[in-house]
PyMOL CGO cylinders between C-alpha atoms (Angstrom):
from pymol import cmd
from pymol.cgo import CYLINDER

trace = [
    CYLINDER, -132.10, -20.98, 32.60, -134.33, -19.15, 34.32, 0.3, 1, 1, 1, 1, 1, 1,
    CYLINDER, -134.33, -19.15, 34.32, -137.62, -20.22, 35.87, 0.3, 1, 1, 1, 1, 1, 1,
    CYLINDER, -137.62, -20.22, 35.87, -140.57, -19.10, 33.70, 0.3, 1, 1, 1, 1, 1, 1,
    CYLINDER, -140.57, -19.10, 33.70, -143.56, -17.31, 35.21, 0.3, 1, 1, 1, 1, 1, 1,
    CYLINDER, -143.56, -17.31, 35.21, -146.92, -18.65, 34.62, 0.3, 1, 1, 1, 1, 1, 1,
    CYLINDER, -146.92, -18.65, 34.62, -149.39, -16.73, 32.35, 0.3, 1, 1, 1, 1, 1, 1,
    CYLINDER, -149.39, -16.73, 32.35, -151.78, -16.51, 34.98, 0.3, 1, 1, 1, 1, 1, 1,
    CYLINDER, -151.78, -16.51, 34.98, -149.36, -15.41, 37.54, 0.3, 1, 1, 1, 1, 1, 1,
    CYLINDER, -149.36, -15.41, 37.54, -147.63, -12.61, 35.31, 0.3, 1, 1, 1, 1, 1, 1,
    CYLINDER, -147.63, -12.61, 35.31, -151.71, -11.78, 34.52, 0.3, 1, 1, 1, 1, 1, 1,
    CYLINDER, -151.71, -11.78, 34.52, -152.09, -10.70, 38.21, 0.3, 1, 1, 1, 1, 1, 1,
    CYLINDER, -152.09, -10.70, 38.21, -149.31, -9.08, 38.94, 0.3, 1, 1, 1, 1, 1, 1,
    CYLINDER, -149.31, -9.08, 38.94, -149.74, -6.92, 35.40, 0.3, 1, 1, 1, 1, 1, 1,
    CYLINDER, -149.74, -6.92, 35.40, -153.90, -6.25, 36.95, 0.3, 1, 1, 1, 1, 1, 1,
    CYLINDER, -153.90, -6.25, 36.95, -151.73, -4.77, 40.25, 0.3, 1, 1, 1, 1, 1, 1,
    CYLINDER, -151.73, -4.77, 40.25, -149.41, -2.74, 38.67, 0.3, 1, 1, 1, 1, 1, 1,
    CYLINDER, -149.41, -2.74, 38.67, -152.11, -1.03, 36.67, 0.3, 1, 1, 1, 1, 1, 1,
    CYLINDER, -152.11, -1.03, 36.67, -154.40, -0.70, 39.46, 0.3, 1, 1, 1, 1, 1, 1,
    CYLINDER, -154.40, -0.70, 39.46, -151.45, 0.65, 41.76, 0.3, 1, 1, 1, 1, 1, 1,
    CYLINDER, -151.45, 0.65, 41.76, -151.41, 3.68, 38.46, 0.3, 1, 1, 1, 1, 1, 1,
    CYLINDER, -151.41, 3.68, 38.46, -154.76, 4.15, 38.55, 0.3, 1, 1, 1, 1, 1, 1,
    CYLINDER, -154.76, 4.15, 38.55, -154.74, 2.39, 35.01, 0.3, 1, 1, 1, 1, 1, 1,
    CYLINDER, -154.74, 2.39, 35.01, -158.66, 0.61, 34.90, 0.3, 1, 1, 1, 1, 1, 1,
    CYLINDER, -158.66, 0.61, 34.90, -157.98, -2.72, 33.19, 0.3, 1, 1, 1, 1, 1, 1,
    CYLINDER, -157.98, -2.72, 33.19, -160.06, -6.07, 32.82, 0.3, 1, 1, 1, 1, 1, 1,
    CYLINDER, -160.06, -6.07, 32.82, -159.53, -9.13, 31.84, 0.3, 1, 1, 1, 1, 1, 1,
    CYLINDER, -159.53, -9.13, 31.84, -161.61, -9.88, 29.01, 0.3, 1, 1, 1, 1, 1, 1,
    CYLINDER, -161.61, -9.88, 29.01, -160.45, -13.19, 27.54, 0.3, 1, 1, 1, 1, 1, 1,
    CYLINDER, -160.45, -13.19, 27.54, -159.05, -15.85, 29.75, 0.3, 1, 1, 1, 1, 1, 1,
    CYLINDER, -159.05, -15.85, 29.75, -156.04, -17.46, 28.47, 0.3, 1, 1, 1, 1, 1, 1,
    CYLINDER, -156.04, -17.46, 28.47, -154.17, -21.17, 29.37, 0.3, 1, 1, 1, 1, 1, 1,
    CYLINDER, -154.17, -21.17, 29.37, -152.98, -20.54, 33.09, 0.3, 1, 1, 1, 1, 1, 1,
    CYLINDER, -152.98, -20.54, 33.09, -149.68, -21.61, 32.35, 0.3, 1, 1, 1, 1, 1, 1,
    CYLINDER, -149.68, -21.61, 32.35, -148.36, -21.07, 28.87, 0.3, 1, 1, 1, 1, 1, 1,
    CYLINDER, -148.36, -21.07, 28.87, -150.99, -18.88, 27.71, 0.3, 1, 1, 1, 1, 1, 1,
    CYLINDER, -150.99, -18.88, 27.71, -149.80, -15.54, 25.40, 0.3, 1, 1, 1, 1, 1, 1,
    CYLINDER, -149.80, -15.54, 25.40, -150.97, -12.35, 26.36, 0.3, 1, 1, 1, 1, 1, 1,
    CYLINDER, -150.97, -12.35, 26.36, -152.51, -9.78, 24.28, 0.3, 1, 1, 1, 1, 1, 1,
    CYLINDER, -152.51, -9.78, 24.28, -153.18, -6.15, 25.46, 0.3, 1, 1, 1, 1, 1, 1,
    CYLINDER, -153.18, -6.15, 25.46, -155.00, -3.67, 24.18, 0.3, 1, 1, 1, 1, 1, 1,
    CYLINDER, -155.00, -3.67, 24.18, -155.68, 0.08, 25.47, 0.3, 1, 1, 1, 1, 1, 1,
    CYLINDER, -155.68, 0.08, 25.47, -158.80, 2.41, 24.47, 0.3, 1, 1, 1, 1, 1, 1,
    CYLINDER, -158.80, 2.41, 24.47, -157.62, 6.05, 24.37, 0.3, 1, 1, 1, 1, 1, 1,
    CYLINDER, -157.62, 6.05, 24.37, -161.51, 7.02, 25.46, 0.3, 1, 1, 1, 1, 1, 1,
    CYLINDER, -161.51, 7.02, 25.46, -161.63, 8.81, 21.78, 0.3, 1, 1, 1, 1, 1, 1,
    CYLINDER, -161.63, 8.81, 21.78, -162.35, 6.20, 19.74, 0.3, 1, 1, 1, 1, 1, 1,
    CYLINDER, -162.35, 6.20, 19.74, -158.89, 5.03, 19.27, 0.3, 1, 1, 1, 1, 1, 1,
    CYLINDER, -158.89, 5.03, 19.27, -156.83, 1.83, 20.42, 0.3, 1, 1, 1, 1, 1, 1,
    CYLINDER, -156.83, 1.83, 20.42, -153.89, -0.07, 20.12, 0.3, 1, 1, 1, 1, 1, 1,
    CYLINDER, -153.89, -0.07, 20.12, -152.77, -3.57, 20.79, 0.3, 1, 1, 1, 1, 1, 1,
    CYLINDER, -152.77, -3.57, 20.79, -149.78, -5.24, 21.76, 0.3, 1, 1, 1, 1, 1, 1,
    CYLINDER, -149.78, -5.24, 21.76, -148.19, -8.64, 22.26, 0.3, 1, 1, 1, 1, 1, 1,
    CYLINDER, -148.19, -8.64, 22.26, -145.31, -10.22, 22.98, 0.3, 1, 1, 1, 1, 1, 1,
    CYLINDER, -145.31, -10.22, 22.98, -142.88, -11.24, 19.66, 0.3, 1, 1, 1, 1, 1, 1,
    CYLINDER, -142.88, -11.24, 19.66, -139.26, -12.82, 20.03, 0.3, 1, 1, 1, 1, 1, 1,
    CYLINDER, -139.26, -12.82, 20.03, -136.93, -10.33, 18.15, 0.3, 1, 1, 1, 1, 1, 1,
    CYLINDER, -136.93, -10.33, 18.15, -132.75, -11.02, 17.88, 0.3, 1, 1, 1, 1, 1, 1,
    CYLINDER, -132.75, -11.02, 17.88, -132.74, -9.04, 21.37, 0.3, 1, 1, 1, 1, 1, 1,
    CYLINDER, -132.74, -9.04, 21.37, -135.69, -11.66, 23.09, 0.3, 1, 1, 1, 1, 1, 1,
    CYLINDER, -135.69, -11.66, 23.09, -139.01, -11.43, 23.71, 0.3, 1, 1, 1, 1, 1, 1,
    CYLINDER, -139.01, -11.43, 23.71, -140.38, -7.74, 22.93, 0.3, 1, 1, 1, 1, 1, 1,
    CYLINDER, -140.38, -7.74, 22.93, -143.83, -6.38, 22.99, 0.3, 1, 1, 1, 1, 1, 1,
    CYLINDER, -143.83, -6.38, 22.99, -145.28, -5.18, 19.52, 0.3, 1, 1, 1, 1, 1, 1,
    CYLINDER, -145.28, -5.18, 19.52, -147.76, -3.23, 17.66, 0.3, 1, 1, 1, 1, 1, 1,
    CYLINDER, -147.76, -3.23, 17.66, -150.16, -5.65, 16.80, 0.3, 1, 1, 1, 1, 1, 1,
    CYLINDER, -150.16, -5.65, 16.80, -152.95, -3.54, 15.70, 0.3, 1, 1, 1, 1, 1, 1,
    CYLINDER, -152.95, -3.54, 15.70, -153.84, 0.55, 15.88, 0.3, 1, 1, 1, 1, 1, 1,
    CYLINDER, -153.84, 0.55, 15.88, -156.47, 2.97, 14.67, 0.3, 1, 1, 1, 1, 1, 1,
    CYLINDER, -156.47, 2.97, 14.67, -160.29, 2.73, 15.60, 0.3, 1, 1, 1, 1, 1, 1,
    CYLINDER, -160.29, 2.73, 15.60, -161.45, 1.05, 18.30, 0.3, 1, 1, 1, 1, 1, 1,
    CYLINDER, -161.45, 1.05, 18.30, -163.66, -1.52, 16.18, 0.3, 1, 1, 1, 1, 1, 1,
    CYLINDER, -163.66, -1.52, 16.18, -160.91, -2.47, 13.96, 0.3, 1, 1, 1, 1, 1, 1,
    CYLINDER, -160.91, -2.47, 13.96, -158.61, -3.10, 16.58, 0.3, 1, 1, 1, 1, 1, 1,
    CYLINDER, -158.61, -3.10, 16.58, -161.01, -5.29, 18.36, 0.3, 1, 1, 1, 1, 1, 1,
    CYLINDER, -161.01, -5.29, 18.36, -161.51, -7.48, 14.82, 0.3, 1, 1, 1, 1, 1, 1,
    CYLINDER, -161.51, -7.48, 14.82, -157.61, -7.62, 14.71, 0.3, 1, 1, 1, 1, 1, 1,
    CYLINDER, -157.61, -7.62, 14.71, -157.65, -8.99, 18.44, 0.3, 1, 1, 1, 1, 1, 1,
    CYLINDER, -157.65, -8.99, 18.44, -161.05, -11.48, 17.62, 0.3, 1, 1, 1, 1, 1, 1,
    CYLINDER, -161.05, -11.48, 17.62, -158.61, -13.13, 14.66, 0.3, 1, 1, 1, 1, 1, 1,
    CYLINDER, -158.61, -13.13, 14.66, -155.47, -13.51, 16.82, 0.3, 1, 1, 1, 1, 1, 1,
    CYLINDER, -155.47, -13.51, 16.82, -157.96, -15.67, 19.69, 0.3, 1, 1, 1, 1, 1, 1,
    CYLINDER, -157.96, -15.67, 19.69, -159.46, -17.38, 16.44, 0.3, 1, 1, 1, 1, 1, 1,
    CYLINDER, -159.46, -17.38, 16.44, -156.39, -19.01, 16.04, 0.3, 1, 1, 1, 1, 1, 1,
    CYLINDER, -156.39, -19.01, 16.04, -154.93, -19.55, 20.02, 0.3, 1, 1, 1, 1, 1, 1,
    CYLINDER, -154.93, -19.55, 20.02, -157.65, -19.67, 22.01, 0.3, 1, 1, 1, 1, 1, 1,
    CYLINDER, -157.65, -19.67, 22.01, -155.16, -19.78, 24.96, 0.3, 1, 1, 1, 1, 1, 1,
    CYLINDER, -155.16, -19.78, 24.96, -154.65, -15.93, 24.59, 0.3, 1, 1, 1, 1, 1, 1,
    CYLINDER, -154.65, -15.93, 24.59, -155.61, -13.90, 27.69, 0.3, 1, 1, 1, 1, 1, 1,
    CYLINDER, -155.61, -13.90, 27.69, -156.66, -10.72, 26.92, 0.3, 1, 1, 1, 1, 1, 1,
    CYLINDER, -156.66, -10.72, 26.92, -156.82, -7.60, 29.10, 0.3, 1, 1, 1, 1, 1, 1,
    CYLINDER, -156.82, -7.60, 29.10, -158.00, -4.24, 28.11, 0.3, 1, 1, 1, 1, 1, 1,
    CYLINDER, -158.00, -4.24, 28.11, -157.05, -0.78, 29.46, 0.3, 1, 1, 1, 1, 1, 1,
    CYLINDER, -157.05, -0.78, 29.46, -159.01, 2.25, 29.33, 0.3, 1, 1, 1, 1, 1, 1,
    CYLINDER, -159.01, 2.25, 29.33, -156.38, 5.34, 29.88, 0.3, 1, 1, 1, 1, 1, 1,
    CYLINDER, -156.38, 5.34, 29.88, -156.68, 8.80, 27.40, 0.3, 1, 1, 1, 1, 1, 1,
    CYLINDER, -156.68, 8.80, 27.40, -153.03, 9.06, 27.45, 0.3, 1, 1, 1, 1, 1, 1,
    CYLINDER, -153.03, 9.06, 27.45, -152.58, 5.45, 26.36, 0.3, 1, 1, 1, 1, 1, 1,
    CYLINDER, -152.58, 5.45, 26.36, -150.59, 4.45, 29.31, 0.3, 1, 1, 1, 1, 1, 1,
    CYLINDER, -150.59, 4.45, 29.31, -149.83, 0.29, 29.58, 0.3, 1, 1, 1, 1, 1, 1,
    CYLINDER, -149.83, 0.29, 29.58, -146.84, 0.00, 31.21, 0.3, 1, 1, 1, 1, 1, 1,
    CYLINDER, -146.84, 0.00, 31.21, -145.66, -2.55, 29.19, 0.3, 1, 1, 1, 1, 1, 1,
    CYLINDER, -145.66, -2.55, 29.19, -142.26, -0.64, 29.10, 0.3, 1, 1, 1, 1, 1, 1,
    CYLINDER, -142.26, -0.64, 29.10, -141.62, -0.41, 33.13, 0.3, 1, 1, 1, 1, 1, 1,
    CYLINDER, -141.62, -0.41, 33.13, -138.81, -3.01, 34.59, 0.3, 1, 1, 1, 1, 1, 1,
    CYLINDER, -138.81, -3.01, 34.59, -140.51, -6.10, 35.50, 0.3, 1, 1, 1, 1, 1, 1,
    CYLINDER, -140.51, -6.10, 35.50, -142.90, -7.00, 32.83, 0.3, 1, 1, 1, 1, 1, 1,
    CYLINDER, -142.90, -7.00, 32.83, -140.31, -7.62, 30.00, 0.3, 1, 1, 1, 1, 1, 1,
]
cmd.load_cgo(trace, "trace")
């Protein structure tokens, strides 16, 4: 079994990788340093936004649509998933072509 990054640890090196793109990105909900989920969300600077988080499917752990469409009612969808873990870390994006990532080798 492989060794299991820390929430906190995978946190920075996600921040780097996005900075490295030119991807702004903040952290805007601080999470349990070691177990904590992550949630990520990305404003497309026209109102819109999606948000994604980490599911286990058949094929392992995926990241998923958790919310899309206005900015506001993504943000409501994110403020219920913290009301019930407040160990989820949440970092936001701001990229118009609604860049994350998420989908690049190493942050599976």
């Amino acid at each position: 079994m492989a060794p299991r990054l820390t929430a906190e640890f995978w946190v920075q090196a996600y921040l780097t990788r996005l900075r490295l793109a030119n991807i702004p990105a903040y952290v805007t909900a601080k999470g349990d340093a070691t177990a904590g989920a992550v949630l990520v969300k990305v404003y497309t600077l026209d109102g819109q936004a999606r948000a994604f988080e980490r599911r286990m499917t058949l094929e392992g752990r995926e990241w998923m649509k958790l919310a899309e469409g206005p900015e506001g009612e993504v943000d409501a969808a994110i403020s219920r998933q913290r009301g019930f873990d407040r160990d989820l870390w949440v970092i936001e994006l701001e990229d118009a072509a609604g860049r994350t990532l998420l989908d690049e080798p190493g942050l599976e």
